[in-house]
C-alpha positions, 0 to 999 in steps of 0.5 A: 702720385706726384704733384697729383697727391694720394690715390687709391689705385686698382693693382692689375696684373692683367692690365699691360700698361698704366691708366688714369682718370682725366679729372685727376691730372687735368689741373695738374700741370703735368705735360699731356701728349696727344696720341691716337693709341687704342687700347683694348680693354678687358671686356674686349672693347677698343678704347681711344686714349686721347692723351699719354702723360708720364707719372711718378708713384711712390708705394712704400718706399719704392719711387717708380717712373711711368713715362706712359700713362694712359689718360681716359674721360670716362674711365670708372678707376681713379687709377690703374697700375698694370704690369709695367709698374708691377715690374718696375716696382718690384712688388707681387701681387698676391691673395691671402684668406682671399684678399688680394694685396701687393708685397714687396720683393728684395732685390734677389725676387724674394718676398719682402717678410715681416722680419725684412721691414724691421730689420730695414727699419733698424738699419734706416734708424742708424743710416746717415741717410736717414729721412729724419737726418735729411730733414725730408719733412715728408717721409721720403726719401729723394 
């Protein structure tokens, strides 16, 4: 998360909208607004949200802004990631030998496969774009 660093989010795709812990971006820098939103959470309770502050996620190589994210006191996640990001991500979020996980999709709404990644890669190795002829020294594109 920028100018926040690495976290590990809960991915809910029954949650509408983003949610994260208020220690997490207080010293951040990043501009909080005031709102008077409730949210209802999953075991139906309203809950206030005292701020609103927008953020930007990188997962993989999909960069992603969220100009509402909800920021919460008491909230038990570090992070959560609802069905806007999931949207705007372009990512499905699927089980497998029981174990949830987020996958990539292209951008005709197929899944991203095995032979997707590799052939990506070959073709960022050979593109003048490439991160190692940028110099990005992080790994990521900008």
């Amino acid at each position: 998360v920028s100018r926040i660093g690495d976290l590990t989010a809960l991915v809910d795709s029954g949650a509408v909208t983003s949610a994260i812990r208020y220690d997490l971006v207080r010293d951040s820098g990043l501009a909080m607004r005031q709102t008077t939103k409730r949210w209802v959470c999953a075991d139906g309770a309203a809950e206030g949200v005292v701020w609103i502050i927008g953020l930007t996620v990188l997962y993989k190589e999909r960069l992603v802004r969220l100009p509402e994210v909800g920021v919460f006191r008491n909230m038990q996640l570090d992070f959560l990631l609802g069905m806007e990001w999931i949207d705007a991500a372009n990512v499905a979020v699927m089980t497998e030998n029981g174990k949830g996980m987020v996958v990539l999709r292209n951008k005709d709404g197929s899944l991203v496969t095995k032979e997707d990644r590799v052939e990506r890669t070959k073709e960022e190795l050979h593109s003048p774009t490439s991160v190692k002829e940028t110099g990005e020294g992080n790994g990521t594109r900008r």
